[in-house]
N, C-alpha and C positions, 0 to 999 in steps of 0.2 A: 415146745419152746415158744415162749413171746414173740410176736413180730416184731420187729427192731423197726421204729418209725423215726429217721434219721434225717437223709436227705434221697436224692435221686438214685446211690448205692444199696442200695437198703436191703435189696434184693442177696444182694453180693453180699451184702456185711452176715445176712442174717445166715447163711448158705456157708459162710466160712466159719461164722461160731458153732455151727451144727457140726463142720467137718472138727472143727478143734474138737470139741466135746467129744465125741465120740472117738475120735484120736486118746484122748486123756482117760477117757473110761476105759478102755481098751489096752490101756498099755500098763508099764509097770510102776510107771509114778499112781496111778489110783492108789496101792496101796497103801501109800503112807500118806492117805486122807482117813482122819477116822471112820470110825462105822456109821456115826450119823453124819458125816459129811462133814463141811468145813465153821459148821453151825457145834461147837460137839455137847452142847447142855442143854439142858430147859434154862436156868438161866442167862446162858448166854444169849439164847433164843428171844427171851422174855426182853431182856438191855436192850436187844437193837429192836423189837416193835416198838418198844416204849421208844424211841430214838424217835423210828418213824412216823409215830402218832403224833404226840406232843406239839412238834408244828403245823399240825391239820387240825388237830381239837384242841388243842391248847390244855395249859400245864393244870387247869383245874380238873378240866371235865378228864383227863387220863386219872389222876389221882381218885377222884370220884368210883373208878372202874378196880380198882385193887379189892382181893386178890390178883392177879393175874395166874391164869396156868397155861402148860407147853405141853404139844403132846406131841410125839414123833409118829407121820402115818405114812410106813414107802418114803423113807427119805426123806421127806419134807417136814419141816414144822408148823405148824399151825399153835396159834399164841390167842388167848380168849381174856377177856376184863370179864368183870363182875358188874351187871347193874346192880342199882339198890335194891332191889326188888329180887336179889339171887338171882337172875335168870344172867345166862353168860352173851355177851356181846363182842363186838372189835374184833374180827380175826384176820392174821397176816400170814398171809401161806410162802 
């Protein structure tokens, strides 16, 4: 899990989302999270990198990078663009 860089709690904040989590894994509400989590597509997956790039590289240079593909590895997804040149670029884990 990510450090949580907050304020002087930080410590505490990061130690209580660890307890949630695995509270929530652990219990019977997981199950009605789907199978790949609360992500549940490639394209849903694909919307939100594209969300979060767009304001870092701006709306040309993401456009530039389509195709986009999603690939689900252990739960997580990982989101790739396309340079010009075929080779795959941009990933958001």
């Amino acid at each position: 899990m990510a450090k949580v860089i907050a304020n002087d709690h930080s410590d505490k904040m990061q130690t209580w989302a660890e307890e949630y989590y695995n509270q929530f894994k652990s219990s019977t509400m997981s199950k009605y999270v789907h199978k790949s989590g609360v992500i549940p597509d490639e394209k849903t997956a694909i919307s939100i990198a594209v969300s979060v790039w767009k304001p870092i590289y701006g709306d040309e240079q993401i456009e530039k990078q389509k195709p986009y593909q999603a690939f689900l590895i252990d739960g997580n997804w990982s989101v790739l663009g396309t340079l010009p040149n075929g080779e795959l670029a941009l990933c958001l884990n």
